[in-house]
Structures are given as structure tokens and as C-alpha cells.
C-alpha positions as CSV (number, residue, x, y, z in Angstrom):
1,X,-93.2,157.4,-16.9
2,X,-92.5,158.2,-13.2
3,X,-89.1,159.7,-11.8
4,X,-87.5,160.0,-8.9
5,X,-85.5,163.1,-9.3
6,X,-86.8,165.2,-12.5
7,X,-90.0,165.8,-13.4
8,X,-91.2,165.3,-16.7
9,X,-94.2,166.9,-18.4
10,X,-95.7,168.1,-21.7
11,X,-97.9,171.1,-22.8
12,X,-98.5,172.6,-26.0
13,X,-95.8,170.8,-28.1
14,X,-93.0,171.7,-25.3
15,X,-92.0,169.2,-22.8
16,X,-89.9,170.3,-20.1
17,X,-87.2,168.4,-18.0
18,X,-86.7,169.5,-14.7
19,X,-84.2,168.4,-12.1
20,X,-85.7,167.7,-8.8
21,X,-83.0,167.3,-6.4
22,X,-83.5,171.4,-4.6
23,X,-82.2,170.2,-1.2
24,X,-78.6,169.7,-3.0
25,X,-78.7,172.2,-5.6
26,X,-79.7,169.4,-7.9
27,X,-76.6,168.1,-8.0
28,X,-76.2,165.0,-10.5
29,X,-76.0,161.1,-8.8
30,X,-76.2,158.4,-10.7
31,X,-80.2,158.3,-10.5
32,X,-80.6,161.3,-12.0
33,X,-78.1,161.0,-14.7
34,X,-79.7,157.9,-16.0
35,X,-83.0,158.8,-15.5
36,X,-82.1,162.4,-17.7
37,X,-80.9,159.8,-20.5
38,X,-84.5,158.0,-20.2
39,X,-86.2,161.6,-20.7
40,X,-84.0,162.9,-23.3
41,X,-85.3,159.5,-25.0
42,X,-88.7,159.9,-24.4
43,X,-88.9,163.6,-25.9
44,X,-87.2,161.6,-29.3
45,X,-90.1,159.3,-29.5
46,X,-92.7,161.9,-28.7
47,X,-94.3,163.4,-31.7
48,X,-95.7,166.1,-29.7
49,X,-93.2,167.3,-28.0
50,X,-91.4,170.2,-30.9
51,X,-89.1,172.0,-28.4
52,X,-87.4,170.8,-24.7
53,X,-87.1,173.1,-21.8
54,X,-84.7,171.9,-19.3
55,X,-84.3,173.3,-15.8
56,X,-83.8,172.8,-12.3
57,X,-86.4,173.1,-9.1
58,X,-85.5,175.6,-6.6
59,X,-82.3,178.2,-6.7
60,X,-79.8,176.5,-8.7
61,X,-80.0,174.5,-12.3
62,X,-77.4,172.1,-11.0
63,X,-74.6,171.9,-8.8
64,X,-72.3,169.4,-10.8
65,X,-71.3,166.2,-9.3
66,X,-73.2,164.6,-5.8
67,X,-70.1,164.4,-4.5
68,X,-71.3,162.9,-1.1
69,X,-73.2,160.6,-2.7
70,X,-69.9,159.4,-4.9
71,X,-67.7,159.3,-2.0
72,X,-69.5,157.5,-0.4
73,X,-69.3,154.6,-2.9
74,X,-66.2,154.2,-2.5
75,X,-63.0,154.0,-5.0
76,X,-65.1,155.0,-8.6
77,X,-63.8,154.8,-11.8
78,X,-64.4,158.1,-14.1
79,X,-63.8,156.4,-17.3
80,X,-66.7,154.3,-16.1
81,X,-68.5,156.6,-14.8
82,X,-68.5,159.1,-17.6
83,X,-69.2,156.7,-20.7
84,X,-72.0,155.0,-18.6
85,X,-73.6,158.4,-17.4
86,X,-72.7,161.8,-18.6
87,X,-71.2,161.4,-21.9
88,X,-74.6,159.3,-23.4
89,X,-76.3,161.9,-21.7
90,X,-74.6,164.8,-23.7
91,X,-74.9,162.6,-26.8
92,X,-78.5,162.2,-26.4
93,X,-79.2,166.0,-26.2
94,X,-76.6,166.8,-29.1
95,X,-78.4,164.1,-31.7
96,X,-81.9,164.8,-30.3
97,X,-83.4,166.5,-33.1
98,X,-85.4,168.9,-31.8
99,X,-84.2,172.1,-29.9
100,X,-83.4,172.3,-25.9
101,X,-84.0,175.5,-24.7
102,X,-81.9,175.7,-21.5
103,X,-83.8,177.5,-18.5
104,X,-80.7,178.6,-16.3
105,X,-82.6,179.4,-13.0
106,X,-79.2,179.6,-11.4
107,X,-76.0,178.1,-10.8
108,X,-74.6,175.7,-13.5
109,X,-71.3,174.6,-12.0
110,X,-68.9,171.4,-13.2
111,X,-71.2,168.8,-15.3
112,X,-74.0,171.2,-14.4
113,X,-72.3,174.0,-16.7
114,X,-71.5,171.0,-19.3
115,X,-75.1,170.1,-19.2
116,X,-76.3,173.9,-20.0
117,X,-73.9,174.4,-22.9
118,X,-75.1,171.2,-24.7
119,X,-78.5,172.6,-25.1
120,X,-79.1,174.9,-28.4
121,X,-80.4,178.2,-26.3
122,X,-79.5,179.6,-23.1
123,X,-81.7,181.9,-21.3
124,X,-80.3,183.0,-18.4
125,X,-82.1,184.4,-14.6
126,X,-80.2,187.6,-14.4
127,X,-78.6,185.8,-11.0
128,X,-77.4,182.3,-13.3
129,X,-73.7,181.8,-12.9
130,X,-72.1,179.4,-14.7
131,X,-68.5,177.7,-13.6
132,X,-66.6,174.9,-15.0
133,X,-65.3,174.2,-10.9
134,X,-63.6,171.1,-11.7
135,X,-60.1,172.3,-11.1
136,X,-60.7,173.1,-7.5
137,X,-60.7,169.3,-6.9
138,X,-57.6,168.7,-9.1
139,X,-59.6,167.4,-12.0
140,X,-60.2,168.7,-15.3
141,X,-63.9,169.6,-17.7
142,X,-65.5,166.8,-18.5
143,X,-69.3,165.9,-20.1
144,X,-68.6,168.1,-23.3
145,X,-67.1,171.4,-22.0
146,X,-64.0,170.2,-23.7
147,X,-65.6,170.5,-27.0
148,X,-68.0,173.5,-26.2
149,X,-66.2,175.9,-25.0
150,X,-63.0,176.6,-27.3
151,X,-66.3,176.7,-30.2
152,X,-68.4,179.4,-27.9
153,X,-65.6,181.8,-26.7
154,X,-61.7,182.4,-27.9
155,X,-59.6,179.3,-26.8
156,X,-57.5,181.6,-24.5
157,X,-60.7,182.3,-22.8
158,X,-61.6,178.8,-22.6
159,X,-58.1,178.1,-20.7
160,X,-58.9,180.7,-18.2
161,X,-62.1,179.2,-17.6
162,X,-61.4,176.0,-16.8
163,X,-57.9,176.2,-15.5
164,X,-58.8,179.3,-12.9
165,X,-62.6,178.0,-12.2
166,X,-63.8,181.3,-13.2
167,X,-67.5,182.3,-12.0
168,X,-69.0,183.7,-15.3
169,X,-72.2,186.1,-14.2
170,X,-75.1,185.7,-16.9
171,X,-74.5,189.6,-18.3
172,X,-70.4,187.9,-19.2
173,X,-71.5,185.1,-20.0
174,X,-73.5,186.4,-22.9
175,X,-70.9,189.2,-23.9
176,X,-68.9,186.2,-24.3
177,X,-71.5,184.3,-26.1
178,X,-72.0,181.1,-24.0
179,X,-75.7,182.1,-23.6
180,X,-78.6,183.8,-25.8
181,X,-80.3,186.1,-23.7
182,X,-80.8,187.1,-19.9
183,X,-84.0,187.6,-18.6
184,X,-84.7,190.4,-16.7
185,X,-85.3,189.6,-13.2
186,X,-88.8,188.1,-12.6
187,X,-89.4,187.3,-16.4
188,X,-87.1,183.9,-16.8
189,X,-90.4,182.2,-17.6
190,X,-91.3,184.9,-20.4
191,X,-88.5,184.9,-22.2
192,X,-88.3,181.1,-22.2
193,X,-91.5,181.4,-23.7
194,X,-90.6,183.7,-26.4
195,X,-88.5,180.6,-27.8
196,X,-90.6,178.1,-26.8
197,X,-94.0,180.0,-28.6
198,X,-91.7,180.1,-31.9
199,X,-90.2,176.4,-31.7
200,X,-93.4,174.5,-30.8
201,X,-95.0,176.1,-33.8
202,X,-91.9,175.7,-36.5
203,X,-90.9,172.8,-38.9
204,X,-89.5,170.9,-36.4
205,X,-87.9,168.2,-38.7
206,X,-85.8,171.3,-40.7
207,X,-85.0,172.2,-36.8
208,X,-83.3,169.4,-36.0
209,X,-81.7,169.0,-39.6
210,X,-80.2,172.4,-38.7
211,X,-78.9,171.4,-35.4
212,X,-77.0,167.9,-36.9
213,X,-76.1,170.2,-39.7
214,X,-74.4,173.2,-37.2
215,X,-72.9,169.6,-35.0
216,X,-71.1,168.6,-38.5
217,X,-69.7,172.0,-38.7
218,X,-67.5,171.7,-36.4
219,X,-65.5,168.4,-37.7
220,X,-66.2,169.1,-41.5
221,X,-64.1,170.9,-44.3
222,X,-65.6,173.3,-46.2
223,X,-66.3,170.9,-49.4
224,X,-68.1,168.1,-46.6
225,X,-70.1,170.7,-45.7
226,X,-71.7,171.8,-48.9
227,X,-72.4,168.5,-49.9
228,X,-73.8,167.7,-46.3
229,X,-75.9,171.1,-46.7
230,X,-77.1,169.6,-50.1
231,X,-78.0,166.1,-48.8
232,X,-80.1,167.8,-46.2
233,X,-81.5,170.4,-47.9
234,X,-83.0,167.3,-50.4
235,X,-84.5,165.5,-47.2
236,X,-86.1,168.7,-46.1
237,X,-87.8,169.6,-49.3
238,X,-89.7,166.3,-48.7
239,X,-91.3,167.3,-45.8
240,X,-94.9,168.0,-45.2
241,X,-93.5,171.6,-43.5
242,X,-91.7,172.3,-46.9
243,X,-94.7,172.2,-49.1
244,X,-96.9,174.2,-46.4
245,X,-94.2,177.0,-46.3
246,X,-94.5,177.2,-50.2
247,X,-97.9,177.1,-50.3
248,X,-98.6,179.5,-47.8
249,X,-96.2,181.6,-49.0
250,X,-98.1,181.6,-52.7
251,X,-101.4,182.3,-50.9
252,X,-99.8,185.3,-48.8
253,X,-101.0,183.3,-45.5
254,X,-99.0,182.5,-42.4
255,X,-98.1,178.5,-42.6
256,X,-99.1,176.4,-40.4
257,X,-96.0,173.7,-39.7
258,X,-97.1,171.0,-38.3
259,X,-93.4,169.3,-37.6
260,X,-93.2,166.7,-40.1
């Protein structure tokens, strides 16, 4: 499928998303938001794609917001505007189930920021900042950060985020746990591929049966959980991957998952 403003492609069981719109720091109209939702689908219905990448072109991931592009539109409704673009969008990448590996090239500011926590791992350029800059235009996080946040740091912290518009430097950031690893400067793309290598090669399905699992977590006592953990721990002992594990394990070989 052609876009417009990401491009799309897939090699060796990783398909990679990236945001096309360099001359604004990628920042998010409604083009792009929908056409995110259309790729977030198409890695779903791909068998071959095991594992996501999703980035931005040039010196930013994304800026948040066009907000030229909005005001010039006119009198826009966010309640509108969110349930039709971002909030499917963050939906999409939460229930895919497969893993999104977040490259953060750079800065992740407003829904940008939203977008990078909603992926399962976060490498960070040692140069990536990440802001939640909504409250400098009198607004407040939106597109998930709600929810993220107060789960990845202390809910003090969180307040201070989003109520000062703090700029959170990738070596805080991952004291702080919003993100997995910095790359050292020049090696983004290695050690994006250090998670990519192990992802495109591991049982996928039990993947994504983790990630819904973790997504449960959050809402769940501890007795919904042990039943959910047992419900999903039946579907994943049917899997092809499963029986390959066991086997290869009883033949003291490396398995060879195949992702179903």
C-alpha cells in the first residue's frame, strides 16, 4: 500500500513504520494519523512481519500536533478529533499482538511522546528528548500519556511532567524507566537491532499473549489475573512454538519458532 507521509516496509520478519513528514519534525495531521492506523493494521494481518520498528525520517521522531495545519481548519473539536484519530491509533498499537520496538531518533513531544510510550521497547538516540508540551498551550496529555505515565514513573513524577512540560533527556528518561536502553551515539540502528534479531526469531503468538496479558495487569485484581494467566497459558501450549520449545529443548538444540 502507498503513503503519503510514512513509509512502510518489511525485511526479515520486521516491518518498520516510519514517519515521513522531516520538514515539520514529523508532526502528526490528520493524514498521517490515519494513515498510522492503516499501517498498524497491516502489520496485524501480516504473518511475516514478528516485531514493528517505528520511527521518524530526519532529526526528530515527532513533534506532536501540526498545529498549523489544525489552525488552519478552523474551530476543531478534540473530542472528535481524538476518538477519530489518536486514540484508535493508541488502541491499535496496545492490542496489536506483536511487539513495537520504538526507534526514538529524537524529539518525542505532546502526542509524539504519547505515541513512543505506547510501544513495548524504547531505544533511545543518546540526543532523544521526550516532553509531554501540552500544558504550554493550556491543554492537558492526551493519546494515552494519561494512562502511561503514572504506570512508568511515581505519580508525583508524572504530575511534574505534565503540569511543568518538563524536557526528559534519554539518560532520565531511562533512570526513570520510561525507556529501555540508550544507544550510544552513532549505534541507534544496532541496538534497535539487538531487539529486533531476538523478536523476529521468538514465538511471536506467546509475544503478544504476554503483551495483552501485561495490558490486563493494570485493571485486574490479583485473583483475575491468575485465572487470566491460566487461560493464556492453555492457548499457548497449543501453539506450534510451544511444542518446538519442548522438543528442542529434549533434543538439547536451539528451537526454531516459527511464530505460530
Amino acid at each position: 500500500m502507498a503513503f503519503q507521509f510514512l513509509k512502510y516496509e518489511v525485511n526479515g520478519g520486521v516491518g518498520t513504520i516510519t514517519l515521513n513528514r522531516p520538514e515539520v519534525y514529523n508532526a502528526l495531521n490528520d493524514e498521517l494519523t490515519f494513515e498510522l492506523q492503516e499501517a498498524i493494521r497491516l502489520t496485524a494481518k501480516d504473518d511475516a512481519v514478528r516485531v514493528v520498528v517505528l520511527t521518524g525520517e530526519g532529526k526528530a521522531f515527532c513533534s506532536g500536533q501540526d498545529l498549523k495545519s489544525s489552525s488552519q481548519q478552523g474551530k476543531r473539536s478534540f473530542l472528535e478529533s481524538l476518538r477519530k484519530r489518536y486514540n484508535p491509533l493508541i488502541l491499535g498499537m496496545r492490542n496489536l499482538p506483536k511487539p513495537i520496538v520504538c526507534r526514538l531518533n529524537g524529539v518525542a513531544a505532546g502526542a509524539g511522546c504519547s505515541i513512543a510510550l505506547a510501544c513495548d521497547i524504547i531505544v533511545a538516540a543518546h540526543n532523544a528528548v521526550l516532553i509531554e508540551v501540552f500544558i504550554n498551550i493550556g491543554l492537558v496529555p492526551d493519546s494515552g500519556s494519561g494512562y502511561f505515565l503514572p504506570r512508568l514513573v511515581s505519580m508525583a513524577k508524572a504530575f511534574e511532567l505534565c503540569s511543568m512540560g518538563t524536557k526528559v533527556n534519554a539518560a532520565e528518561a531511562a533512570k526513570l524507566g520510561l525507556i529501555n536502553k540508550v544507544a550510544e551515539e552513532g549505534k541507534l540502528d544496532e541496538a534497535v537491532k539487538h531487539y529486533t534479531d531476538y523478536f523476529a526469531s521468538a514465538p511471536t503468538k506467546s509475544i503478544g499473549f504476554i503483551k495483552k496479558m501485561l495490558n490486563k495487569s493494570a485493571t485486574s485484581s490479583l485473583e483475575e489475573m491468575l485465572e487470566y494467566e491460566a487461560y493464556l497459558q492453555q492457548t499457548a501450549g497449543d501453539t506450534h512454538d510451544h511444542k518446538e520449545g519442548v522438543q528442542a529443548f529434549l533434543e538439547k538444540r536451539k528451537p526454531v519458532f516459527i511464530g505460530k
